[in-house]
One Martini backbone bead per residue (centre of mass of N, CA, C, O) as a GRO file, in nm:
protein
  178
    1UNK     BB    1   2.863   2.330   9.063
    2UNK     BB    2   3.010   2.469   8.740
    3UNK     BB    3   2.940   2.761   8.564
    4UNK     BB    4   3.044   2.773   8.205
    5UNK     BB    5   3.162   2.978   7.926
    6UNK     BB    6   3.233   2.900   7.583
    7UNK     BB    7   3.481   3.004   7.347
    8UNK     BB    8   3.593   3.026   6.984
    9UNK     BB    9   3.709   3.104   6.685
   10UNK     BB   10   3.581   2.873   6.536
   11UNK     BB   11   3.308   2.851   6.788
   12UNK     BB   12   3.146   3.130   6.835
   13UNK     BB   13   2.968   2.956   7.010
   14UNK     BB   14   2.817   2.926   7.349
   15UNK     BB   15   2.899   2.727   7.592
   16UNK     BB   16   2.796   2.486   7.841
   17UNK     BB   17   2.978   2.422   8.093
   18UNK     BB   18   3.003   2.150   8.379
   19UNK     BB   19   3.147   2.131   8.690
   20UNK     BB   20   3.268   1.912   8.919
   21UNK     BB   21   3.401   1.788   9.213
   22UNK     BB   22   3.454   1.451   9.065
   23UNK     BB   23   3.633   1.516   8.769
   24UNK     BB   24   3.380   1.659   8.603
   25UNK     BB   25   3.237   1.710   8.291
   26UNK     BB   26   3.019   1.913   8.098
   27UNK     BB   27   2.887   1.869   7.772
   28UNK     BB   28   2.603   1.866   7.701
   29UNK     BB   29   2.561   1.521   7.671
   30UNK     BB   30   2.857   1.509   7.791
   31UNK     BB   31   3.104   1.303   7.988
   32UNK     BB   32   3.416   1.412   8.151
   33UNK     BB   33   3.692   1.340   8.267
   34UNK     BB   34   3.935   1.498   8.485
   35UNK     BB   35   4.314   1.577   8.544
   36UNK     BB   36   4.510   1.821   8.674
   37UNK     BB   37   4.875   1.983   8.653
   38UNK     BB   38   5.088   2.261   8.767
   39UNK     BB   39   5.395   2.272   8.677
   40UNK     BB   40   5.353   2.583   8.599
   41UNK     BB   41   5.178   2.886   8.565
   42UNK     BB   42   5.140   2.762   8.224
   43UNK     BB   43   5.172   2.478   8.262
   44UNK     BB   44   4.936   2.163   8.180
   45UNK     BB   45   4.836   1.903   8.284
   46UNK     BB   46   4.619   1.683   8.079
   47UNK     BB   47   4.325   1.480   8.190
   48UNK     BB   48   4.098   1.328   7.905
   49UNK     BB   49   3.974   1.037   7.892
   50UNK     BB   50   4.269   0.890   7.903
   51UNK     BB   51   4.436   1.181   7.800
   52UNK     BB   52   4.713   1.325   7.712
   53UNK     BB   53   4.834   1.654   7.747
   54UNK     BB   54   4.983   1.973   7.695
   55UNK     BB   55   4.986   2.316   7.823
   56UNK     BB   56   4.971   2.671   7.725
   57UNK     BB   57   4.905   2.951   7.902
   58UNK     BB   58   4.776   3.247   7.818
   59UNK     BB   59   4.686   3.566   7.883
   60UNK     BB   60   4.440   3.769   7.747
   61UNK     BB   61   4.392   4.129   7.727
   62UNK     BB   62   4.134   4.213   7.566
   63UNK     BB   63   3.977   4.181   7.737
   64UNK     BB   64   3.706   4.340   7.948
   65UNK     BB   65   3.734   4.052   8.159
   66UNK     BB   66   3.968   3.925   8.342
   67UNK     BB   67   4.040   3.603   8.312
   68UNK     BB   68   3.873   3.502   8.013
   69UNK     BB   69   4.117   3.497   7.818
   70UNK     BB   70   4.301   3.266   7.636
   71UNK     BB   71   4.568   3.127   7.524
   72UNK     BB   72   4.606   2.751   7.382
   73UNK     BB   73   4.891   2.512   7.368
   74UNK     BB   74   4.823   2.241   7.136
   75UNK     BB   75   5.000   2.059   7.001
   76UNK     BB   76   5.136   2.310   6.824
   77UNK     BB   77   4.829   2.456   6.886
   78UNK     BB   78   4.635   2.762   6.885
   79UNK     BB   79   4.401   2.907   7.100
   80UNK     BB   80   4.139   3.070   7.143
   81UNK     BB   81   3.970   3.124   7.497
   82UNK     BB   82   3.664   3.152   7.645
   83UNK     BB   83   3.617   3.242   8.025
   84UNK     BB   84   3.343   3.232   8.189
   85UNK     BB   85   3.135   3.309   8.479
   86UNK     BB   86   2.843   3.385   8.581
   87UNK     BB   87   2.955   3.636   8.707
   88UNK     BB   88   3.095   3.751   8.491
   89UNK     BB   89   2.842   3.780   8.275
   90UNK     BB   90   2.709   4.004   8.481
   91UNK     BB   91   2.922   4.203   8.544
   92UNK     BB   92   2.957   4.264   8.168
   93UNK     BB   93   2.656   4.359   8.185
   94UNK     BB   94   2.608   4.569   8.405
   95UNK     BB   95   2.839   4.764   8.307
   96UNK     BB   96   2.667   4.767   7.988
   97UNK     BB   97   2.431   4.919   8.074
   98UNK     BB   98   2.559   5.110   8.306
   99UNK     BB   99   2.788   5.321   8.129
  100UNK     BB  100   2.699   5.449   7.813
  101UNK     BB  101   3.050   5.479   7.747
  102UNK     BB  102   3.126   5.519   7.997
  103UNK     BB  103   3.323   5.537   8.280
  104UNK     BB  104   3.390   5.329   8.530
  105UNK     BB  105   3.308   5.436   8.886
  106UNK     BB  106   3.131   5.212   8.994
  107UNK     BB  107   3.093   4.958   9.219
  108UNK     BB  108   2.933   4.672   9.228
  109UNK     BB  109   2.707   4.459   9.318
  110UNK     BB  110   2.652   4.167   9.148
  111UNK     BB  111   2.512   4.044   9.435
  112UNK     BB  112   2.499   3.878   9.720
  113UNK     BB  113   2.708   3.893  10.001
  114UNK     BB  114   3.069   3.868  10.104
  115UNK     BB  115   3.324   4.028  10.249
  116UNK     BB  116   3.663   3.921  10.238
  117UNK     BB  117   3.828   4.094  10.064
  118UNK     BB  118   4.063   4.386  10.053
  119UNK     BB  119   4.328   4.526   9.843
  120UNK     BB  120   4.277   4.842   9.878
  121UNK     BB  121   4.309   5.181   9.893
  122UNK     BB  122   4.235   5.451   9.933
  123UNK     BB  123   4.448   5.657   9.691
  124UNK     BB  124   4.500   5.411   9.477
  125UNK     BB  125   4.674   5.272   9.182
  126UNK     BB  126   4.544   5.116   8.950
  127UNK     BB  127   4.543   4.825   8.718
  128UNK     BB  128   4.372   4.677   8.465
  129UNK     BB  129   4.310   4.362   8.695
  130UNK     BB  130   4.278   4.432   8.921
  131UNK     BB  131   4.209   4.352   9.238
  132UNK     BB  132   3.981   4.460   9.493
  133UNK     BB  133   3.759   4.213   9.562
  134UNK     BB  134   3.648   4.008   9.756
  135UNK     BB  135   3.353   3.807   9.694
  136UNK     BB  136   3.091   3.608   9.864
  137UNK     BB  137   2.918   3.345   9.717
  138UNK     BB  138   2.788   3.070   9.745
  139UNK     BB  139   3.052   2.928   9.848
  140UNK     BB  140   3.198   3.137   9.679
  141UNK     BB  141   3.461   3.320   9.513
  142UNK     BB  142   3.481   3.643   9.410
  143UNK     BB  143   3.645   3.874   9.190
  144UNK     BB  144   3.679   4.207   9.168
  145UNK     BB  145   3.781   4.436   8.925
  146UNK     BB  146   3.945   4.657   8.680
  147UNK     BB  147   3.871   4.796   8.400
  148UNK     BB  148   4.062   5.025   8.466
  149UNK     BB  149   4.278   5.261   8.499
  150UNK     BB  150   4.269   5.368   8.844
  151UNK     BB  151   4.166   5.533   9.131
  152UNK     BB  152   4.084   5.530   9.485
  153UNK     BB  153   3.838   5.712   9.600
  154UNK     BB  154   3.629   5.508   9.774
  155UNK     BB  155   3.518   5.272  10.073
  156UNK     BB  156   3.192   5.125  10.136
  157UNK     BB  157   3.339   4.894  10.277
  158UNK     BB  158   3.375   4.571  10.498
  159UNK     BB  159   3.529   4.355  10.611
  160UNK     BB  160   3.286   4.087  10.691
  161UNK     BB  161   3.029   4.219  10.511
  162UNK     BB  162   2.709   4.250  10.412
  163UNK     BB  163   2.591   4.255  10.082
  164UNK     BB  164   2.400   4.406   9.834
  165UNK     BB  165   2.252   4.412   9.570
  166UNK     BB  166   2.390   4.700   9.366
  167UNK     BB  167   2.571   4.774   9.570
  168UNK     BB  168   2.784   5.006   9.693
  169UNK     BB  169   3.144   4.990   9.707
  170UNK     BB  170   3.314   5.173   9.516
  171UNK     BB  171   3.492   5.475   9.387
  172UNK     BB  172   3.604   5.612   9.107
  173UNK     BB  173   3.913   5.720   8.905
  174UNK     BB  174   4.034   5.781   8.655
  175UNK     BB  175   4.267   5.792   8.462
  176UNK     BB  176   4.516   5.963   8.357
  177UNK     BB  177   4.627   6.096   8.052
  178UNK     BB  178   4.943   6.046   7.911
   0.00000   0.00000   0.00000
């Protein structure tokens, strides 16, 4: 079962909604069936509780944690929602507490688990929400991404080995300003 955190502008308040292996979601007391399918990549045909949807979705840059929030027109009426995961969550508190203000120069794992995938070297300019490494825990899949455009100034881990929560992973350099 996965735990998300949503809100949107209507109803600013967040909520947590429980995904199930079994096509199953819940919200509150209520339980909703659900299946989806990808048109494109932003297009989603969904099926709720026997009620067909068709969903456009766009990502939306301006949130702090990439792939966070997002623009959803239904029935050609726009929603902004947000959507945390409770990694997300972690991550985005983590950040907040440790940063002061400043520019956030080291990543850090935010849990135990295994790094699955480095995407970056040394010296590798990336920009904000790239995907930085994969972090495997609790049999889950988590990217840890870059909060802005910065430079892979060093990585102190290696694919297939496990780290400790708090565990400084990488290294970073802000990007200079054009």
């Amino acid at each position: 079962m996965k735990k998300y955190f949503v809100s949107t502008p209507r109803n600013p308040e967040t909520r947590d909604i429980y995904i199930t292996e079994n096509s199953e979601l819940m919200m509150g007391d209520k339980k909703f069936s659900y299946e989806y399918k990808f048109v494109t990549d932003n297009l989603i045909m969904l099926r709720l509780n026997n009620r067909n949807y068709i969903l456009k979705v766009d990502k939306n840059f301006d949130s702090e944690v990439a792939n966070t929030s997002f623009d959803i027109d239904i029935e050609s009426e726009t929603f902004r929602i947000g959507c945390k995961s409770e990694l997300d969550e972690l991550v985005e508190k983590f950040a907040m507490n440790h940063s002061g203000g400043k520019i956030k120069t080291d990543v850090i794992s935010p849990m135990p688990g295994a790094i699955v995938k480095i995407n970056v070297q040394e010296g590798q300019s990336v920009k904000k929400g790239a995907v930085l490494l994969v972090l495997e825990a609790m049999k889950m899949e988590n990217e840890l991404k870059a909060v802005s455009d910065c430079k892979i100034q060093r990585i102190f881990v290696e694919e297939k080995h496990s780290v400790d929560k708090d565990q400084l992973l990488m290294k970073l350099e802000p990007a200079e300003p054009k």
